[in-house]
N, C-alpha and C positions, 0 to 999 in steps of 0.2 A: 535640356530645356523641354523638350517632348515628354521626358519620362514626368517632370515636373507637374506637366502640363497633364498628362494622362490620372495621375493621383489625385492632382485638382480634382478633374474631371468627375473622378471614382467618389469622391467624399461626397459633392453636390448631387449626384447622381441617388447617394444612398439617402442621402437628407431626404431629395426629393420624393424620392419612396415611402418615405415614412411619413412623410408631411402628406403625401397627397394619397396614402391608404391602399395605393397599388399593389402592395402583398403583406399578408401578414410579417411578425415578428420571428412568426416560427421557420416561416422560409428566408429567412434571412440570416437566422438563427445560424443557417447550412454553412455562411463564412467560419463561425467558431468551429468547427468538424476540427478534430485534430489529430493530426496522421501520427505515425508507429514513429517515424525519426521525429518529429517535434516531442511526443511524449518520451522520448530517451532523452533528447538536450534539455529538458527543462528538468529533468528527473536527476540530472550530472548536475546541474546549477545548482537544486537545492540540496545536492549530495555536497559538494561543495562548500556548502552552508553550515551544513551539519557537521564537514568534518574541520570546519574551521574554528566550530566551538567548542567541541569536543573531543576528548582523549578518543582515539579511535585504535582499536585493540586486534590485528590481522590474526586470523587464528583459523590454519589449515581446516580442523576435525569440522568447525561450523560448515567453513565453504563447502567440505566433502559433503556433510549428512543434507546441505543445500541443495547442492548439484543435483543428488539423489531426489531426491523430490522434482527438481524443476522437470530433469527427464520424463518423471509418469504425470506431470502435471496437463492440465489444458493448454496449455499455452510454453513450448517449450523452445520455441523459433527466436527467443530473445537471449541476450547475453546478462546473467544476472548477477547480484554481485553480493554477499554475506559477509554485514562486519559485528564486530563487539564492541559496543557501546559500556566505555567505564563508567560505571554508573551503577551506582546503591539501585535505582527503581526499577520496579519489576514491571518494566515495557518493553515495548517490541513494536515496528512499524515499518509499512513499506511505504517508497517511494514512487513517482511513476519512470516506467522502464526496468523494473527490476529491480531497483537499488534498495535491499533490505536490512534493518538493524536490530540488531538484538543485546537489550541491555544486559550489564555483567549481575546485575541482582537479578534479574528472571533467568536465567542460567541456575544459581546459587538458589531459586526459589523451585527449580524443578526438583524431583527425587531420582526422579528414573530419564532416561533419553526418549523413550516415549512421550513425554511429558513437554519436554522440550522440543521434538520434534513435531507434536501436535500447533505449537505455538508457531512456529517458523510454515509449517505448511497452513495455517489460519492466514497467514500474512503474503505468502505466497496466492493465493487465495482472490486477493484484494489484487494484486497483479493480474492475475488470470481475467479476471473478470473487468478489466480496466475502470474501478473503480473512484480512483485520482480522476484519471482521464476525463468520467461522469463528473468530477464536483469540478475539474476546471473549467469545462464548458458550462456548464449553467453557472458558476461565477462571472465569466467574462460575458455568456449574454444577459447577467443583471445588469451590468456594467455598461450596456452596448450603447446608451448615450455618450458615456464618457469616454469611449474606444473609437467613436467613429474618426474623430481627426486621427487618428493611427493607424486606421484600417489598410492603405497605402502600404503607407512604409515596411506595417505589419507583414501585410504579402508579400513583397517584394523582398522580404529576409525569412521569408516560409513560416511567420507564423509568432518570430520572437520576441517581438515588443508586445502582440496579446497576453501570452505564454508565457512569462519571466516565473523561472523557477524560483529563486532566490524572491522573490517577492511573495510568490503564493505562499509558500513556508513559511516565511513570518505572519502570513494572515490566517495559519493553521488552515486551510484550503485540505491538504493530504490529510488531516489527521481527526477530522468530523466526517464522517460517515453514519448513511441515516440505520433506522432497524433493520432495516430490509436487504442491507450491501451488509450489513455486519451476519445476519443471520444467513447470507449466501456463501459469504468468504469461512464460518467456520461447517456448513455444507461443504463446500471444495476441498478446505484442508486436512476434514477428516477421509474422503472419497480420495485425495492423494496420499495420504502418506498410507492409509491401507492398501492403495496401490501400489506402496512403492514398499511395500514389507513389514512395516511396523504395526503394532497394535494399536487403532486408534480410538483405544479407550483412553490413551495418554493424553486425552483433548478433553477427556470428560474427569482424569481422577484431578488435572490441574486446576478444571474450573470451580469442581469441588474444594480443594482444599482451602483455594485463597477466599472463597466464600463463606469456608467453616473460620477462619484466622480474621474475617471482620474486615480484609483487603478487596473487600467489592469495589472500593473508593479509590481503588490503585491505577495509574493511568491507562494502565491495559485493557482495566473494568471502564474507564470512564465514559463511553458510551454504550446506547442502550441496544440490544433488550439485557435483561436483571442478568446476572451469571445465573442465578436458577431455572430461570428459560432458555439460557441457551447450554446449560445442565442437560435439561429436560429434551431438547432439542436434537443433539448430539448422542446421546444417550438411544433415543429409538431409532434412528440412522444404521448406529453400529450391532444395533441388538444382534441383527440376522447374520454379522460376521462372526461371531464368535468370538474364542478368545487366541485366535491364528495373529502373528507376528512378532515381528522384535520391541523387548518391553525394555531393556536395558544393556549396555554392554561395559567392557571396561574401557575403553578410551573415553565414556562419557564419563565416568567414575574418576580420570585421570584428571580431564577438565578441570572438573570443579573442584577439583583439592587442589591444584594450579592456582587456578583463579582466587579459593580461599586462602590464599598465602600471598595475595597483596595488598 
């Protein structure tokens, strides 16, 4: 009855706030803050989501060339996880917490492993920089009229009823990122996998090719800026590396004659 009593308390308390102009929205805003275990539970929910509609395809050599990356990445203190997504479409997308997917046609659409692993560290990228994280707070403080009756309960279960994974993913929440997180995350993912040994021109001949083939419109491409700008972008990054690391190997060659044989 107290704890009842105390949630009451908390919801009339927030009204009141906002009704009588005692502090902006932006300090209040500091409820949405959302911590490192909330962005993995919600990130499992909408993984969950994802793999309950989809053929999801476990494939050792991804998780390895993954791992590999996450180690020289910014952010390497999380547990991450790399699937293959059966699927003709040449997309690729992370999750919040790690949880990254990579479709069986963007595989099939690389040439080289550089090519592929420029894609997987672009998205790795978007983890690093807790990009999810960014669109679910300012989703939920659009929302903050219609979250305050939950505000309660919300705390008192660290955050879950704001935070529903499985709900943000059907509202595409993960998968709209504005220019400026797109053009960080493939920042990051070339400054990672050149860190982590590859050549990461394989970020620049993929963006090229699907842009020469008329696949700008491919989900991968569907937000902005143009793949020519971030051609362009990429491009004078890596000028001053050279052309130092691994551009191909055969277990990536293996892959894809695997995978073209179902």
């Amino acid at each position: 009855m107290q704890t009842r009593n105390l949630q009451l308390k908390t919801i009339i308390s927030i009204c009141l706030i906002l009704l009588l102009g005692q502090v902006s929205l932006q300090a209040l805003a500091g409820i949405f803050r959302m911590t490192e275990q909330q962005e993995i539970r919600v990130g499992a929910q909408a993984a969950a989501q994802v793999e309950k509609k989809n053929r999801i395809l476990s494939n050792p050599y991804i998780e390895k060339i993954g791992q590999q990356l996450v180690a020289k990445s910014g952010r390497p203190n999380i547990q991450y996880r790399f699937r293959v997504v059966d699927s003709k479409e040449i997309n690729a997308f992370a999750l919040p917490g790690g949880f990254i997917y990579i479709n069986r046609g963007l595989i099939q659409a690389a040439d080289t492993e550089n090519e592929l692993v420029g894609v997987m560290a672009h998205e790795i990228g978007h983890v690093v920089a807790k990009h999810s994280v960014n669109q679910m707070e300012r989703s939920s403080k659009a929302q903050l009229g219609l979250t305050l009756a939950q505000l309660a309960l919300s705390r008192s279960r660290g955050g879950a009823t704001i935070f529903n994974g499985a709900q943000m993913l059907t509202q595409g929440v993960f998968l709209k990122f504005s220019r400026d997180q797109e053009r960080q995350a493939d920042r990051l993912g070339a400054e990672n996998m050149h860190s982590a040994g590859w050549n990461a021109k394989g970020l620049v001949t993929f963006f090229e090719k699907l842009a020469k083939k008329g696949q700008g419109n491919t989900a991968f491409f569907s937000s902005h800026p143009s793949p020519s700008e971030r051609v362009r972008n990429v491009s004078d990054l890596t000028q001053s590396w050279g052309g130092d690391g691994v551009v191909n190997t055969n277990d990536f060659n293996m892959v894809k004659a695997k995978l073209a044989e179902m």
